[in-house]
C-alpha positions as CSV (number, residue, x, y, z in Angstrom):
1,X,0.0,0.0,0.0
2,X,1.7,3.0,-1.1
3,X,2.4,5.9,1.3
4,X,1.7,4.5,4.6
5,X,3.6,7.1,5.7
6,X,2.5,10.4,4.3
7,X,6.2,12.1,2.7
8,X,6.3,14.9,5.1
9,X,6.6,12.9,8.1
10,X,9.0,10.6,6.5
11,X,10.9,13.7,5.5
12,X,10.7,15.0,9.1
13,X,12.0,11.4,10.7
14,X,15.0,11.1,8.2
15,X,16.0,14.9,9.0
16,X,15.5,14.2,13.0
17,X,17.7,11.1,12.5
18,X,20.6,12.7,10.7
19,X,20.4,15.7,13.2
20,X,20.9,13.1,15.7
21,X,23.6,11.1,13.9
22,X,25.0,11.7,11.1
23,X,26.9,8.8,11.1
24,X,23.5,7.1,10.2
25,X,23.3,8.5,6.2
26,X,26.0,6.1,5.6
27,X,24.0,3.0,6.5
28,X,21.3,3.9,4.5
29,X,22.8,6.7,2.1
30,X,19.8,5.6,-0.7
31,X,17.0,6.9,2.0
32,X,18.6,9.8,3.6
33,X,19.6,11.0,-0.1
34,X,15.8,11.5,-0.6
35,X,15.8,14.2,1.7
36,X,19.2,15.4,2.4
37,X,21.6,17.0,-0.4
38,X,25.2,16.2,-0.8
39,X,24.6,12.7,1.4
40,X,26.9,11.3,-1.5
41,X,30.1,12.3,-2.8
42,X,30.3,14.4,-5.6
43,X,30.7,12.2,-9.0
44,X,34.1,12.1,-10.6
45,X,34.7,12.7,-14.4
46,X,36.1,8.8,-14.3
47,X,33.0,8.2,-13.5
48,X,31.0,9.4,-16.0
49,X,31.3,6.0,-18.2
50,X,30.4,3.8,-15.9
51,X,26.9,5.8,-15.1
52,X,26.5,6.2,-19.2
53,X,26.7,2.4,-19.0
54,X,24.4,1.6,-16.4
55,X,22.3,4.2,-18.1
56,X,22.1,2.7,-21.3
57,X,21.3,-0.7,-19.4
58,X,18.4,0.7,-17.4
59,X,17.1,2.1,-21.0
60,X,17.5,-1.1,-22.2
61,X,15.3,-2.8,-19.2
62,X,12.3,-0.2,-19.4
63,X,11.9,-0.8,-23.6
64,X,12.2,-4.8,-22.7
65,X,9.3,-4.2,-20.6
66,X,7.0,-2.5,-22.2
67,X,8.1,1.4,-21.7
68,X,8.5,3.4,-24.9
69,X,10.8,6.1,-26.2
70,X,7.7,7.9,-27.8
71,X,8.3,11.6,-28.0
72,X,5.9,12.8,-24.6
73,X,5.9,16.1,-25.3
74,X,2.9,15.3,-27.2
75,X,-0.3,14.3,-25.6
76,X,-0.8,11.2,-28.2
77,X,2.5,11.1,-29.9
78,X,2.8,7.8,-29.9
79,X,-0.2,6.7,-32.2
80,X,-0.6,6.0,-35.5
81,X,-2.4,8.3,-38.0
């Protein structure tokens, strides 16, 4: 059941926590980046490939399953005429 917890009080308990302890972000650094900036370290140009890869992959996933590359910045750009 999505948001059993309404987002603002999520928001509020991951904020408390990291006041308390910021040791805790790097635990669970995919939750408190939701809601705190700059949990993780800034990217590095060697980098860059390796997120262009995974990238691609994750491109490659969402068309396997169904998600298309239609242009949305048209309400029914993805029908035919």
């Amino acid at each position: 059941m999505p948001f059993q917890v309404k987002p603002s009080t999520m928001a509020s308990v991951v904020k408390g926590l990291y006041a308390l302890r910021p040791d805790w972000a790097q635990l669970a650094p995919a939750l408190f980046s939701r809601f705190i900036p700059q949990i993780h370290p800034p990217v590095l140009e060697s980098d860059l490939l390796r997120y262009a890869s995974q990238d691609r992959k994750l491109q490659m996933e969402l068309s396997l399953n169904g998600f298309s590359r239609c242009d949305q910045s048209r309400k029914r750009a993805c029908e035919e005429f």
